[in-house]
C-alpha positions, -999 to +999 in steps of 0.1 A: -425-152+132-410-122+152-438-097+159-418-069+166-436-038+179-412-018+155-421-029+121-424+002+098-438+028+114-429+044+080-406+070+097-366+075+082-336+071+100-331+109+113-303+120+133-310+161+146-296+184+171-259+189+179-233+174+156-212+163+182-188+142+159-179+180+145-180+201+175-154+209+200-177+202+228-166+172+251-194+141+241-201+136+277-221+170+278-245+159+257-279+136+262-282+115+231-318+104+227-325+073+205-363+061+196-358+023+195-380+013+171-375+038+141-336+049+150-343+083+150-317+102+173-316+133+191-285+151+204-290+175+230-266+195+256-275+189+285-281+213+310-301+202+339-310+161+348-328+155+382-330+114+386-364+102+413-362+065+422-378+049+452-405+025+465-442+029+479-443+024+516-479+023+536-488+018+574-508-006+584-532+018+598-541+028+566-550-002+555-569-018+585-605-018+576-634+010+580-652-009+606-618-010+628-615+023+625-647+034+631-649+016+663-666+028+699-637+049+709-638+073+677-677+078+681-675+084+715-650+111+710-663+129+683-697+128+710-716+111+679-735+093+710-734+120+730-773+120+734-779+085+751-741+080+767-732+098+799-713+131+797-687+115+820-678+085+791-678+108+769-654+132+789-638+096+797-627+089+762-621+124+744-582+125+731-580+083+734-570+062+702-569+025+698-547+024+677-509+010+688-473+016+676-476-016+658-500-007+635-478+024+623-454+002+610-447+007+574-453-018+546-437-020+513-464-019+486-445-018+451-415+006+435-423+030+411-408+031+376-377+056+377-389+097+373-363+115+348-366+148+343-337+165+315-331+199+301-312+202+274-302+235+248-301+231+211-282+258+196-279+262+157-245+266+139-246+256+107-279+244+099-309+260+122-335+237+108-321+200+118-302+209+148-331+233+167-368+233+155-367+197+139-348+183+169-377+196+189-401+183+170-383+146+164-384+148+201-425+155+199-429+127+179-409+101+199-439+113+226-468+108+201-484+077+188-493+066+156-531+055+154-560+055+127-585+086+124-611+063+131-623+022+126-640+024+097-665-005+078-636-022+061-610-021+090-635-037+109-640-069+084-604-073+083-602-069+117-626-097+124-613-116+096-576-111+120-593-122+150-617-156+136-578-165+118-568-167+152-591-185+167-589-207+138-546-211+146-538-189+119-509-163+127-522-125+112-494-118+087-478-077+100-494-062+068-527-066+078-524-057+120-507-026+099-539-019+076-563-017+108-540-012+142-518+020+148-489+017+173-483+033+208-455+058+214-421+036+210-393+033+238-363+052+241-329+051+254-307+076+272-271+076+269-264+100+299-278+071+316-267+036+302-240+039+330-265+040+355-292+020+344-304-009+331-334+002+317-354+017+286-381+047+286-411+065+274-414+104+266-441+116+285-439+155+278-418+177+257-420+214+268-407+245+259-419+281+258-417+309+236-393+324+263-369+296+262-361+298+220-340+324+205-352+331+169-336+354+141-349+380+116-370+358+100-380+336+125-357+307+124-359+292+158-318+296+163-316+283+201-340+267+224-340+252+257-364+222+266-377+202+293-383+165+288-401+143+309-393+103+308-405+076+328-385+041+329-410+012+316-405-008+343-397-007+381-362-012+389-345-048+405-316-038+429-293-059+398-305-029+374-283-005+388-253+000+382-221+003+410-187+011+397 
């Protein structure tokens, strides 16, 4: 049985922001943003992308232990003994380290999961509901989660009854994880970088202020600009990006 984190979130297939099938704009200015588990899509010019990717690197000063580094050459230089040691030593050993050239070597700890950061303009031609204010806020709720108000009595019998079935070897059928388990934000892709990546991502901010959206008489958001934050799921392998 395929327990697929994107069984019915109860969300429709919804497609906002630029029409780019209908718009004399080249398709390669636009960031096309597509929630994986629901198929909602959003369509966005892009105006600004700044890509982060690298690894974590210590020294292995940093990481030698507090005892090593609080040895007899640190105390006697910050004069912590200066009471019972002569004031010669402790002339002797001001400005002196133990530590060596080795130790500053660095040491790769780990790389961290891609940093995207997009802005994109939604502008409204025909229709300034579904191609500015609900684009924005399809884009909010790719960020946002969907989770219960709160475990009540009979959530909590079913889920016990969930977890004794299996114990017992007895696979939880989707319809009741659904009755007492909500569902984390799902993963997106992003088209301006499929050539570059191999690799799927979370929202982790939509932002915009009052400043950056154009509205008209009646206040119909007609054009907006927003930042979006994304983070790759994973770190990357070397084989995960791409060289033409």
């Amino acid at each position: 049985m395929n327990y697929d984190l994107c069984v019915d979130q109860g969300d429709p297939l919804l497609v906002r922001g630029w029409d780019i099938e209908n718009t004399t704009l080249s398709p390669h200015l636009f960031a096309i943003f597509t929630d994986i588990c629901n198929g909602g899509q959003v369509n966005g010019l892009l105006t600004s992308i700044n890509v982060g990717i690298g690894s974590e690197w210590d020294s292995k000063m940093s990481q030698d232990n507090i005892d090593d580094k609080v040895s007899w050459s640190a105390i006697l230089q910050t004069g912590g003994l200066g009471q019972v040691v002569d004031a010669d030593i402790i002339k002797a050993f001001k400005g002196r380290t133990h530590f060596t050239k080795d130790q500053t070597r660095q040491i790769w700890t780990g790389t961290s999961p891609v940093d995207i950061n997009i802005e994109v303009a939604f502008v409204a031609i025909t229709n300034p509901l579904q191609e500015v204010a609900s684009a924005i806020a399809l884009l909010q709720r790719m960020a946002s989660p969907t989770i219960k108000d709160s475990l009540i009595d009979s959530y909590k019998d079913v889920l016990n009854a969930t977890i004794n079935g299996i114990r017992d070897g007895v696979a939880p059928q989707p319809s009741e994880l659904n009755s007492i388990l909500g569902f984390i934000p799902s993963e997106i892709t992003i088209s301006v970088l499929d050539e570059l990546f191999d690799a799927k991502y979370i929202l982790m901010n939509v932002d915009y202020s009052d400043g950056d959206i154009l509205r008209n008489k009646d206040g119909v958001m007609m054009a907006a600009n927003v930042s979006l934050q994304f983070k790759s799921t994973t770190s990357l392998n070397k084989a995960d990006i791409y060289v033409h």
